[in-house]
Residue frames relative to the residue before (quaternion, step in Angstrom):
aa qw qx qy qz dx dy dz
X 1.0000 0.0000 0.0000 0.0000 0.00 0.00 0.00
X 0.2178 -0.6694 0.6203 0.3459 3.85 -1.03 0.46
X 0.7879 -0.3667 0.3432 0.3563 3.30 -2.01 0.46
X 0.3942 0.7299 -0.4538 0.3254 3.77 1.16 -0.27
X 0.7945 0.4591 -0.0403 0.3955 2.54 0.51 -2.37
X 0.7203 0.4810 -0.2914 0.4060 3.21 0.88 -1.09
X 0.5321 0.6430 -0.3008 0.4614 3.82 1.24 -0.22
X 0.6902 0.5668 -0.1147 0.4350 3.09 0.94 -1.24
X 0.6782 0.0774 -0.2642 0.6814 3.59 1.67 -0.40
X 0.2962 0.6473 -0.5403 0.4486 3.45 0.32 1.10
X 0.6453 0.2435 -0.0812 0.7195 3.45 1.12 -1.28
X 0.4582 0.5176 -0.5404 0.4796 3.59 0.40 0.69
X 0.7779 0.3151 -0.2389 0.4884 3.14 0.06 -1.50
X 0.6434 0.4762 -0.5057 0.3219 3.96 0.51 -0.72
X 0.7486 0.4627 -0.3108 0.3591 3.68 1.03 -0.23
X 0.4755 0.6454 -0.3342 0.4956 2.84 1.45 -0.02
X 0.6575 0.4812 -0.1627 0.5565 3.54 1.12 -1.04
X 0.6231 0.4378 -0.3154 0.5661 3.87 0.86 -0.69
X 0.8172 0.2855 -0.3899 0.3141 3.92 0.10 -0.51
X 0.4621 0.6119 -0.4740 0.4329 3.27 1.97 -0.29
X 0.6167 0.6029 -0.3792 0.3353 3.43 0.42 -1.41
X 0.6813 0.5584 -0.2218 0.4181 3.45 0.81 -1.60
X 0.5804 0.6717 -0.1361 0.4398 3.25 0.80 -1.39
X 0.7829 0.2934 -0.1610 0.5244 3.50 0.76 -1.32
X 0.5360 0.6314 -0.4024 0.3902 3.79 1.33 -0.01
X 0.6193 0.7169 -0.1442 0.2858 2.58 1.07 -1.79
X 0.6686 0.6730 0.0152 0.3159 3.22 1.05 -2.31
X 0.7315 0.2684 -0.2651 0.5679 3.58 0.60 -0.98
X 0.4953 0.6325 -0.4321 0.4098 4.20 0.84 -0.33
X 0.6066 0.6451 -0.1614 0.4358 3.07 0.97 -1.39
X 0.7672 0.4563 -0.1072 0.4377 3.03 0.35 -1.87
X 0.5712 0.5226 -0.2203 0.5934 3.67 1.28 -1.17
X 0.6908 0.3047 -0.3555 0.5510 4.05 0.41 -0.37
X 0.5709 0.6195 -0.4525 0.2922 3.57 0.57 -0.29
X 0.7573 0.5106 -0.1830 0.3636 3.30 1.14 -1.83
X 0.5137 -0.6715 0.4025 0.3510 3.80 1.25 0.38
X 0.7621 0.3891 -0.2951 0.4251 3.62 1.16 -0.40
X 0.1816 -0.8779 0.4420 0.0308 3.44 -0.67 0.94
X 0.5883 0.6227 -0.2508 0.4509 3.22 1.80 0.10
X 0.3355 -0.6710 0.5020 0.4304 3.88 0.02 0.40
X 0.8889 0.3070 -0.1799 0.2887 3.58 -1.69 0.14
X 0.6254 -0.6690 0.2721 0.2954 3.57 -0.97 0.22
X 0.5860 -0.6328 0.4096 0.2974 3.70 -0.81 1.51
X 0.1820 -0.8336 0.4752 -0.2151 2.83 -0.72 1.22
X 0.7244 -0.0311 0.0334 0.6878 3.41 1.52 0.00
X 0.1135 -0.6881 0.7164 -0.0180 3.75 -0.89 1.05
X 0.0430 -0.7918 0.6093 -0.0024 3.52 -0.53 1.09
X 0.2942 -0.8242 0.4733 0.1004 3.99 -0.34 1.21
X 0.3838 0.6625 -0.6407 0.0566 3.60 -1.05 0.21
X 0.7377 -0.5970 0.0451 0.3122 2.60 -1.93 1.22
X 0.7314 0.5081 -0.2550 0.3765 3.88 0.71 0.23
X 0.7332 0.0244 0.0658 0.6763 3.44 1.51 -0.12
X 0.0170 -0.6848 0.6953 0.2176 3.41 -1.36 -0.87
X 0.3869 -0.7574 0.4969 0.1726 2.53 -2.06 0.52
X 0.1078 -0.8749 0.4132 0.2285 3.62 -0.26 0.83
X 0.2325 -0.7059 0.6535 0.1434 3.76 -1.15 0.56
X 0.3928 -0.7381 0.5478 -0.0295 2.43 -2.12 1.06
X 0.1848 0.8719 -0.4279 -0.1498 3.58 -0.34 -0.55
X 0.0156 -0.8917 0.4524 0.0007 3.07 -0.86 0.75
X 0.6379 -0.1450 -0.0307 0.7557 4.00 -0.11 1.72
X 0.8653 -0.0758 0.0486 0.4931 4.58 -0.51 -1.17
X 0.7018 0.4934 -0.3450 0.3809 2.58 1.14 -1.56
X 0.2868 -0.7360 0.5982 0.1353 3.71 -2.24 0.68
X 0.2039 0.8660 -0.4373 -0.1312 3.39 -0.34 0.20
X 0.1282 -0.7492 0.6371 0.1276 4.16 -0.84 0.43
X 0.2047 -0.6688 0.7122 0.0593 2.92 -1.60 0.82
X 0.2714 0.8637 -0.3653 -0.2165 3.27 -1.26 -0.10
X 0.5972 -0.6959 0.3972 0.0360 3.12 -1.59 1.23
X 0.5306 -0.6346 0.5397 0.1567 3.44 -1.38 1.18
X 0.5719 -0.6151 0.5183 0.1613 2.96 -1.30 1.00
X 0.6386 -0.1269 0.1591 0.7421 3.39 0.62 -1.23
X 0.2652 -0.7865 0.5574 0.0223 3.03 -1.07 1.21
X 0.1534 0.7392 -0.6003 0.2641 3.87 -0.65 1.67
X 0.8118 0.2152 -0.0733 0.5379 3.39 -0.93 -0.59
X 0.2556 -0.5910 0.6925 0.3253 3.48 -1.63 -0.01
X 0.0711 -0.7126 0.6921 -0.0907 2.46 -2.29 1.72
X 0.7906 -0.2606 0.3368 0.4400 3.27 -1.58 0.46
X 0.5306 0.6038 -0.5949 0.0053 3.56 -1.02 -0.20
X 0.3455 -0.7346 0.5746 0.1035 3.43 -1.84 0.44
X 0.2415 0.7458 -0.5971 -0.1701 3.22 -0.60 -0.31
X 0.0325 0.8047 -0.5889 -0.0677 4.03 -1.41 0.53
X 0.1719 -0.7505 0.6342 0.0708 3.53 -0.77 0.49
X 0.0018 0.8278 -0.5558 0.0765 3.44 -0.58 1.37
X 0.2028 -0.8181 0.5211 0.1343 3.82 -0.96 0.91
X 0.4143 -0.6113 0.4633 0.4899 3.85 0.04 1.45
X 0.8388 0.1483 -0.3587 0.3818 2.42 -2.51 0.88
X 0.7603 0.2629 -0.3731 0.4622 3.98 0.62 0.65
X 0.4809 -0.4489 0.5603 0.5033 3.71 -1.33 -0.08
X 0.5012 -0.5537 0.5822 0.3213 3.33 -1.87 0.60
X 0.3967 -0.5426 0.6936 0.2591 3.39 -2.14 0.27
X 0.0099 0.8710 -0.4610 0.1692 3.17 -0.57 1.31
X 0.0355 -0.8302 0.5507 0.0784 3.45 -0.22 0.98
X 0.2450 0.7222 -0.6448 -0.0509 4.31 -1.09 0.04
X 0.0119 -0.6161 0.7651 -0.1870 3.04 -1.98 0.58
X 0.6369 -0.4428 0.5593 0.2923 2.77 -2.64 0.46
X 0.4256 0.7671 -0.4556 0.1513 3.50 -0.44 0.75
X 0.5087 -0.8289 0.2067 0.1064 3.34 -1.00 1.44
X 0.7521 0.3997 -0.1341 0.5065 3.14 1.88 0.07
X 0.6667 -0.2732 0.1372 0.6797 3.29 0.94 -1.62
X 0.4185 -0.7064 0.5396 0.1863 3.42 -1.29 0.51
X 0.7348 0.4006 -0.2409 0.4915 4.20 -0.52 0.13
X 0.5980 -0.0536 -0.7031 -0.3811 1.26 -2.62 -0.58
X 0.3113 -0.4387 0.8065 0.2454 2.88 -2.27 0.45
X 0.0936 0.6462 -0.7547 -0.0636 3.88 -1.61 0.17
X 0.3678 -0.7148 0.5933 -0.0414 2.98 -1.68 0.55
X 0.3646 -0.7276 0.5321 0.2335 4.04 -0.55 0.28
X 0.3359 0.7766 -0.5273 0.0782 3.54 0.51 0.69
X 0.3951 -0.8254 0.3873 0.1118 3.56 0.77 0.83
X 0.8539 0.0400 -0.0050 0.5188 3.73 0.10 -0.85
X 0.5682 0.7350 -0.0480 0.3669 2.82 1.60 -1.35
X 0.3056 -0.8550 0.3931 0.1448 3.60 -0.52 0.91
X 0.4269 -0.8502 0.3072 0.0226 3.40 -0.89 1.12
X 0.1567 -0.7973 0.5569 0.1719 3.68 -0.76 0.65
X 0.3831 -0.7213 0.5769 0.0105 3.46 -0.97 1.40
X 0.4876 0.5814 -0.6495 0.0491 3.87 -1.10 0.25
X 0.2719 -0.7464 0.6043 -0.0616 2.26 -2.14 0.45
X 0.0543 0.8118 -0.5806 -0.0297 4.20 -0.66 0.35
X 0.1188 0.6478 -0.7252 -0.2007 3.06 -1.58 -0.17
X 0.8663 0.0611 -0.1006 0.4854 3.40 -0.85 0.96
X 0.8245 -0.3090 0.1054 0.4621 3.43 -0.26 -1.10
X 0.5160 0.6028 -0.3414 0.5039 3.33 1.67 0.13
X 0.2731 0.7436 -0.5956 0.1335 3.80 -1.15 0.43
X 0.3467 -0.6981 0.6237 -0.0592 3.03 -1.73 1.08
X 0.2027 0.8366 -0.4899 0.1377 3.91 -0.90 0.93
X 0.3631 -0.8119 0.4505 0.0774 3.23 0.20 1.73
X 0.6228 -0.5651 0.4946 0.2194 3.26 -1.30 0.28
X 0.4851 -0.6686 0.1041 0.5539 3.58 -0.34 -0.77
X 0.2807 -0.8934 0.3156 0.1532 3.18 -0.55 0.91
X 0.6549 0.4406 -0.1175 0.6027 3.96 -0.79 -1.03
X 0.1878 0.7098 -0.6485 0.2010 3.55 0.57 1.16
């Protein structure tokens, strides 16, 4: 082969290798926004009020809650924090039209307080997941 040829699948293969590469970044983000769940580990508590709920997670320390609209329309208030005694909560709110979070937290042994709202509905546990 001359150096033409041999160039020519050089830059083959580098593009071949750049859209895979890309391709494989790209993919699991995707795939992760697809599955609706944004919290590591397994749910562990669905907490209801009259506009939404909030659902927790937990995984080995780490906690996390999201919450979700009942019927989802219009932007509304909503909040959602997750707080592990003896710390400040991680807390996230906003105008938003569906679900709000996740916030999570490291509360390891330690037992947790959950709330949540959207609009005029809301829900706040004691401490829980001792």
């Amino acid at each position: 082969m001359d150096r033409g040829a041999i160039r020519r699948w050089l830059a083959l293969g580098m593009a071949v290798l750049t859209a895979s590469g890309l391709l494989a970044l790209s993919a699991p983000g995707a795939a992760h926004a697809a599955s609706g769940q944004n919290c590591p580990g397994r749910k562990v508590r669905t907490l209801p009020f009259s506009t939404g709920a909030v659902h927790v997670y937990k995984s080995g320390g780490l906690v996390c809650a999201v919450t979700v609209a009942k019927h989802p329309g219009p932007r509304r208030w909503m909040t959602v924090s997750v707080q592990a005694r003896g710390f400040r909560p991680a807390r996230e709110e906003g105008l938003r039209t569906h679900r709000i979070g996740p916030v999570d937290t490291y509360a390891g042994q330690r037992c947790v307080r959950v709330r949540g709202s959207r609009g005029s509905g809301s829900v706040s546990t004691g401490w829980i997941l001792c």
